[in-house]
ZAMARGU-4260 file (C-alpha; in steps of 0.2 Angstrom, whole numbers, plus 5000, padded with zeros to 4 digits):
<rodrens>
0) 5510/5445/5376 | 5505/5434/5391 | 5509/5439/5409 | 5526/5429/5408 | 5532/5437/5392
5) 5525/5455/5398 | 5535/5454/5413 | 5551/5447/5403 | 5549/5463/5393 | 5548/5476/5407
10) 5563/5467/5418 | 5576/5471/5402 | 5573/5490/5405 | 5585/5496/5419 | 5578/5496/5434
15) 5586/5511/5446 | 5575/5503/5461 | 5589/5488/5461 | 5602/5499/5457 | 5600/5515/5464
20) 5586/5514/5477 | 5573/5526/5466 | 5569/5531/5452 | 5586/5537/5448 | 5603/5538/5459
25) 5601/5557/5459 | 5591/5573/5450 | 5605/5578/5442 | 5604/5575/5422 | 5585/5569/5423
30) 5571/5574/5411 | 5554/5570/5407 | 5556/5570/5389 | 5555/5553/5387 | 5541/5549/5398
35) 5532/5565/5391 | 5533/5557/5373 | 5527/5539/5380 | 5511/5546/5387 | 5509/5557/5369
40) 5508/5540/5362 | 5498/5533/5372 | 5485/5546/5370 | 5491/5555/5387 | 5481/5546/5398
45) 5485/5556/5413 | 5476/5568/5410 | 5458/5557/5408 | 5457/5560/5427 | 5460/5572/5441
50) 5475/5567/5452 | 5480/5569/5470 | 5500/5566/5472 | 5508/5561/5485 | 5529/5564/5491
55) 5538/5563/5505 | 5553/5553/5513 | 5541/5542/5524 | 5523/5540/5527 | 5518/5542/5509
60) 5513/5526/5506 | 5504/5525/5523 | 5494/5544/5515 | 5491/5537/5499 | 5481/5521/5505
65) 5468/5532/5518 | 5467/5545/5504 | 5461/5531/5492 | 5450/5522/5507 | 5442/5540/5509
70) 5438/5545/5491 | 5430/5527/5487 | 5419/5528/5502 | 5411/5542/5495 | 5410/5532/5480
75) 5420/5537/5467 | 5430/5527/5458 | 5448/5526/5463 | 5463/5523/5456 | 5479/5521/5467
80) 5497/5520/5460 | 5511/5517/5475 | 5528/5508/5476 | 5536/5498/5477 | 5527/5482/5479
85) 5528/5470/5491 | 5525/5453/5483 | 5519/5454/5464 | 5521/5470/5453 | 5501/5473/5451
90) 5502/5479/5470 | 5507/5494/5463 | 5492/5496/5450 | 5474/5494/5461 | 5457/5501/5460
95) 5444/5502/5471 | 5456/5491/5484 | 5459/5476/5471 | 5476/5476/5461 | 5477/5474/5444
100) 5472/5457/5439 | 5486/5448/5427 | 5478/5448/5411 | 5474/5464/5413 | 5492/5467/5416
105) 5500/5458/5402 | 5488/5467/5390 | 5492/5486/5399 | 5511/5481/5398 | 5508/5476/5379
110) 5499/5491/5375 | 5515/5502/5383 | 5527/5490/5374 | 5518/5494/5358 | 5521/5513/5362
115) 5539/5510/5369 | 5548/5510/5348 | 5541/5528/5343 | 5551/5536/5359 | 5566/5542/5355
120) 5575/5538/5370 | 5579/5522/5381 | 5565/5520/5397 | 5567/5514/5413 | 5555/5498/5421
125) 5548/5511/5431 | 5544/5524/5418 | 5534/5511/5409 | 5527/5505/5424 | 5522/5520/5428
130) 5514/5524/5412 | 5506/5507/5413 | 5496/5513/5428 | 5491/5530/5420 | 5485/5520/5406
135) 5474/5508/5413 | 5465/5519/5424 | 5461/5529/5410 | 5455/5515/5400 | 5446/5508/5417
140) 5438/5528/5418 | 5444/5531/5437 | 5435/5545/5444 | 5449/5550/5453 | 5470/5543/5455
145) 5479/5545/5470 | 5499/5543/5464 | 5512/5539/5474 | 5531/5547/5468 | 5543/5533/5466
150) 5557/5546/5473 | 5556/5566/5477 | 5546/5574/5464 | 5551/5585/5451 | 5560/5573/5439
155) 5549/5558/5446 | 5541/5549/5431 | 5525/5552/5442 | 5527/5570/5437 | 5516/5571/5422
160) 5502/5571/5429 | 5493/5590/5436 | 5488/5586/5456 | 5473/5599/5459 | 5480/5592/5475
165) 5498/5590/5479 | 5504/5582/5497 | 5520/5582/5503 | 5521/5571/5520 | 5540/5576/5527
170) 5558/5580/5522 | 5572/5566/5523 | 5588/5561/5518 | 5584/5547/5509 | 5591/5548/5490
175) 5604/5559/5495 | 5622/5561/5500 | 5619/5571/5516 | 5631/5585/5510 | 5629/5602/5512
180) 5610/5612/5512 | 5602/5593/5508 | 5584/5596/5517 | 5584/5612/5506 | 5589/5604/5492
185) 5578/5589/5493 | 5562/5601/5497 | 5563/5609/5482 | 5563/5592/5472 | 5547/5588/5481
190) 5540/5604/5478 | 5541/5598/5461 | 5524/5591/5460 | 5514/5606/5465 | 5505/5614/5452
195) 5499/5634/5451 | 5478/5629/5450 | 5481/5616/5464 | 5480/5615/5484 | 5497/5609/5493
200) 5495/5599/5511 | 5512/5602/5518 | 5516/5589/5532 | 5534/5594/5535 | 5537/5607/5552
205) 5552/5614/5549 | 5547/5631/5545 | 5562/5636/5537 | 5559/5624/5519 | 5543/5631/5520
210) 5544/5644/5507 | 5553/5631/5493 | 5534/5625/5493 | 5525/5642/5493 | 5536/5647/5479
215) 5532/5634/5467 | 5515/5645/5469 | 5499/5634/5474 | 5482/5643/5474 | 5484/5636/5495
220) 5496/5631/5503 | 5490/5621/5519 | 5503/5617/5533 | 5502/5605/5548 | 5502/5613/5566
225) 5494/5628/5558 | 5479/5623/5546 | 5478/5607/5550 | 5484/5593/5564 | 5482/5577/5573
230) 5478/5582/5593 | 5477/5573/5608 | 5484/5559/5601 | 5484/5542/5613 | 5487/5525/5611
235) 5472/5513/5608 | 5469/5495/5606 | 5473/5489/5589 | 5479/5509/5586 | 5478/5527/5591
240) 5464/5540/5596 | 5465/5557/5590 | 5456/5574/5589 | 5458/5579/5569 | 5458/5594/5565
245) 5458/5602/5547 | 5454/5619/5539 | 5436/5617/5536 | 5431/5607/5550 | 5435/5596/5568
250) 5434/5578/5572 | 5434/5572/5590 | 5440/5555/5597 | 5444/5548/5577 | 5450/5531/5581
255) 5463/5525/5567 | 5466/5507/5565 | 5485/5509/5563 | 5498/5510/5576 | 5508/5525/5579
260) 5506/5545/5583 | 5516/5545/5566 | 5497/5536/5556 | 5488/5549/5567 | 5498/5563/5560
265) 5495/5555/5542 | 5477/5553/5544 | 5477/5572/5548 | 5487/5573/5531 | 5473/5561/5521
270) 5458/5569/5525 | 5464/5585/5522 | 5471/5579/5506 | 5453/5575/5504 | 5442/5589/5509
275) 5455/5598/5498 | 5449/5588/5483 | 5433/5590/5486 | 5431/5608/5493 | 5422/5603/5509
280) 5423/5595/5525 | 5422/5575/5525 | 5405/5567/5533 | 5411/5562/5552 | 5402/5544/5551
285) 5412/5543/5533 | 5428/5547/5540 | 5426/5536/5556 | 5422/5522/5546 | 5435/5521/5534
290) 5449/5525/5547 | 5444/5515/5559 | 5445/5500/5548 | 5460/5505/5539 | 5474/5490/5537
295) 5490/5497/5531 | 5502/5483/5526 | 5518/5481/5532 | 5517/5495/5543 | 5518/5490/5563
300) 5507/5475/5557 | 5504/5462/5570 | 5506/5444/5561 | 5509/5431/5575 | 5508/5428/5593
305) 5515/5420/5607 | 5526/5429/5604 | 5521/5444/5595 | 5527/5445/5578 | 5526/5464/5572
310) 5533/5469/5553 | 5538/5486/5550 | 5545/5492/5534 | 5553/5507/5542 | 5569/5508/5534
315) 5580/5526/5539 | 5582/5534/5556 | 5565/5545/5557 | 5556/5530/5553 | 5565/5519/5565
320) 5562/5533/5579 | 5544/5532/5574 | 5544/5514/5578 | 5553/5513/5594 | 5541/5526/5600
325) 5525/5516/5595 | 5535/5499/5602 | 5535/5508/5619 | 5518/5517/5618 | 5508/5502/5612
330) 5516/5487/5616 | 5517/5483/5632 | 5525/5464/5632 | 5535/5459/5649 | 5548/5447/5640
335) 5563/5452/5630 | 5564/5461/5611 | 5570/5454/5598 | 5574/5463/5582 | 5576/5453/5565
340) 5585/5467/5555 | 5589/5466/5534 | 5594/5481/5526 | 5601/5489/5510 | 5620/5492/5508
345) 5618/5511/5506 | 5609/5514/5523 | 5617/5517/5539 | 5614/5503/5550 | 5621/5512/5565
350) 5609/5526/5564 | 5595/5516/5561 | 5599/5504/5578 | 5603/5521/5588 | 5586/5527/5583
355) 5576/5513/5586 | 5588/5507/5601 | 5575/5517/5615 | 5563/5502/5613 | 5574/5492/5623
360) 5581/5480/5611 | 5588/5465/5619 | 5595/5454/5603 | 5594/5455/5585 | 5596/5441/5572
365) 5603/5447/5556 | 5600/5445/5537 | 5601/5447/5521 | 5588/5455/5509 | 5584/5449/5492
370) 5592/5466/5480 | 5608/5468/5474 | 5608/5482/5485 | 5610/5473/5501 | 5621/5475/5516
375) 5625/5454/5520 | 5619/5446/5539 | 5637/5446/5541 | 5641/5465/5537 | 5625/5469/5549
380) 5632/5460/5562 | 5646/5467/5565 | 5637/5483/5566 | 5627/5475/5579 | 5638/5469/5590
385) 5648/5485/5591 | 5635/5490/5601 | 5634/5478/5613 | 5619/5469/5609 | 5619/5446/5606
390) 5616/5445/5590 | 5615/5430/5575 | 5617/5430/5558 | 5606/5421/5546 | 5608/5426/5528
395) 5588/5421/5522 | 5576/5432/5527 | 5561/5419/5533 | 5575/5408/5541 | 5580/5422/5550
400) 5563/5428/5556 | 5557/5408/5561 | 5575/5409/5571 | 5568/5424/5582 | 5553/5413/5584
405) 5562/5398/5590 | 5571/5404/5602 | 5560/5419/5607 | 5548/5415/5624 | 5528/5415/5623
410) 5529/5434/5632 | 5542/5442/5620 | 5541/5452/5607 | 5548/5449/5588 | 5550/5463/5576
415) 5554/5464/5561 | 5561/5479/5551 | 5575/5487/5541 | 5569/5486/5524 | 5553/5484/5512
420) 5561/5468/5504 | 5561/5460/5523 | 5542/5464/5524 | 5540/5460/5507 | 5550/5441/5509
425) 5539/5439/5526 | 5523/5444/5520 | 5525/5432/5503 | 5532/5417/5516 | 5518/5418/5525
430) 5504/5417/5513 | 5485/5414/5520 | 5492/5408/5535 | 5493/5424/5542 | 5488/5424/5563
435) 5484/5444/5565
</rodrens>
């Protein structure tokens, strides 16, 4: 199949991301027996390769990309497998940096379309996505594939790979109803993806979901605050400066091209991910290198000025409180904040807008993603204004973000957040035209 016909093939499988926001609406009923007997045909790729898997409500994708920087600098090479995409679906599939070029696509796809007959049961797009991924870097002989979980763990189509290490970055509420024992409940979904011979990096503090993880019997278990942490952190010129500090090693004044105390607590996460993989400390100049020329897409990424355009994909409470803390650390403009917010229906705008609301927003211009999923400009509004603050609805995404810029001043600062779709739509508007 070409590209066009590849693509056609995958989008009449059920997509759960469109409809449910994951890789399913909820855990209950899943299996992987039918992504189990795809990779059988397939010659079960997944297990050409060590893997290092990566879960967790936010920050994974952020934890993924420096793990993958890392383990190619030391020249091996990588495979990385995150979601979901931005812009084009190969996004997801990259070596080495570079995504999956189209042919190379339409012939993986084709392969997986080939296999898709001989399973007894119906697949998902992100089932055969995922085992398009697996395959190709089997068939392109990765040293090593970082894998991102498409949502908690356990059931996740990711799941058939065996991690020697597994990292889980935090506990949210994401995928969830919110009743009962839900952070329980949810850790032991992402606990999923630890294996027995492997070595867990546990970025979540509260102590108390701690033992779902140890259960699931990892040869280590490595937690943040006691094995391993981001110290001294401080806001610095394009990013932060921290102390690192891991079980096998210290790194003084680590500078990491990415804004946030939240990226230096997920570098402190990558490069133990790492020196997990490898057994051993990382080389300091390595390390250094790679983080300090780290560019993470979508996340606090500067893309105009005059005024400050900033795109942010955070999209829940924590992540919003991450941001608003980082807009008040590191970006110190004296005009007003403007706030170009598109979300998903099944979010809670009013806790996202009260965690990010310390930043000082001063108007907000409204709209509405491209998914099924989406909470309209109009519904968004209304939430807005209930608390007080001026704002505009303007249902397309780029219209609404080049209406912030009109009637923003040279001194005031734009951001943009609320959704992965919004960053997606603004990144694709603005093309090679990029001023960063």
């Amino acid at each position: 199949m070409q590209l066009p016909d590849a693509l056609a093939w995958l989008d009449a499988h059920l997509n759960r991301e469109l409809v449910h926001g994951g890789t399913a609406g909820g855990s209950d009923g899943l299996s992987l027996s039918g992504m189990r007997q795809l990779c059988r045909q397939l010659g079960d790729p997944q297990l050409a390769y060590p893997v290092v898997h990566i879960t967790g409500t936010n920050g994974k994708g952020s934890v993924a990309a420096m793990v993958s920087a890392l383990l190619a600098a030391h020249g091996l090479n990588v495979g990385t497998y995150s979601s979901p995409h931005l812009t084009r679906v190969n996004e997801r599939i990259v070596r080495n940096g570079a995504p999956i070029d189209d042919t190379e696509l339409a012939e993986v796809l084709s392969e997986v379309a080939l296999a898709e007959p001989l399973v007894g049961e119906p697949l998902s797009w992100f089932e055969l996505v995922t085992a398009a991924a697996l395959t190709w870097f089997a068939t392109t002989a990765v040293d090593v594939a970082v894998v991102e979980v498409g949502m908690l763990g356990r059931w996740d189509a990711t799941n058939v790979v065996d991690a020697s290490v597994a990292v889980i970055t935090n506990i949210g509420r994401d995928h969830t109803d919110g009743v009962g024992d839900w952070r329980a409940t949810v850790a032991q979904e992402k606990a999923g993806i630890i294996r027995g011979e492997g070595v867990a990096v546990l970025g979540e503090r509260d102590q108390r979901l701690h033992g779902a993880f140890a259960a699931e019997g990892p040869r280590e278990l490595w937690v943040v605050d006691n094995d391993f942490a981001a110290e001294a952190v401080r806001p610095a010129v394009g990013g932060v400066v921290c102390d690192l500090r891991t079980p096998t090693a210290e790194y003084p004044e680590v500078y990491v091209s990415a804004h946030g105390h939240h990226q230096a607590d997920n570098a402190a996460l990558a490069v133990s991910a790492v020196e997990a993989f490898f057994g051993r400390p990382t080389d300091a100049a390595l390390l250094s290198d790679v983080l300090g020329s780290i560019h993470l897409r979508g996340r606090l990424e500067v893309v105009g000025h005059q005024p400050l355009v900033v795109i942010d994909g955070a999209h829940n409470p924590p992540a919003a409180t991450a941001l608003a803390e980082t807009l008040m650390a590191s970006f110190h403009t004296t005009g007003r904040r403007i706030l170009v917010l598109g979300m998903l229906a099944d979010r809670d705008a009013g806790m996202f807008l009260d965690a990010i609301e310390p930043a000082g927003i001063d108007a907000v211009v409204t709209c509405t993603v491209h998914s099924p999923r989406a909470a309209t400009a109009a519904e968004l509004a209304r939430v807005v204004g209930r608390r007080g603050l001026a704002v505009e609805a303007v249902e397309d995404p780029v219209s609404a973000v080049r209406r912030a810029v009109d009637v923003a001043d040279v001194d005031d600062l734009v951001i943009v957040a609320g959704s992965l779709y919004l960053v997606g739509a603004i990144t694709e508007s603005l093309g090679g035209s990029r001023d960063a």
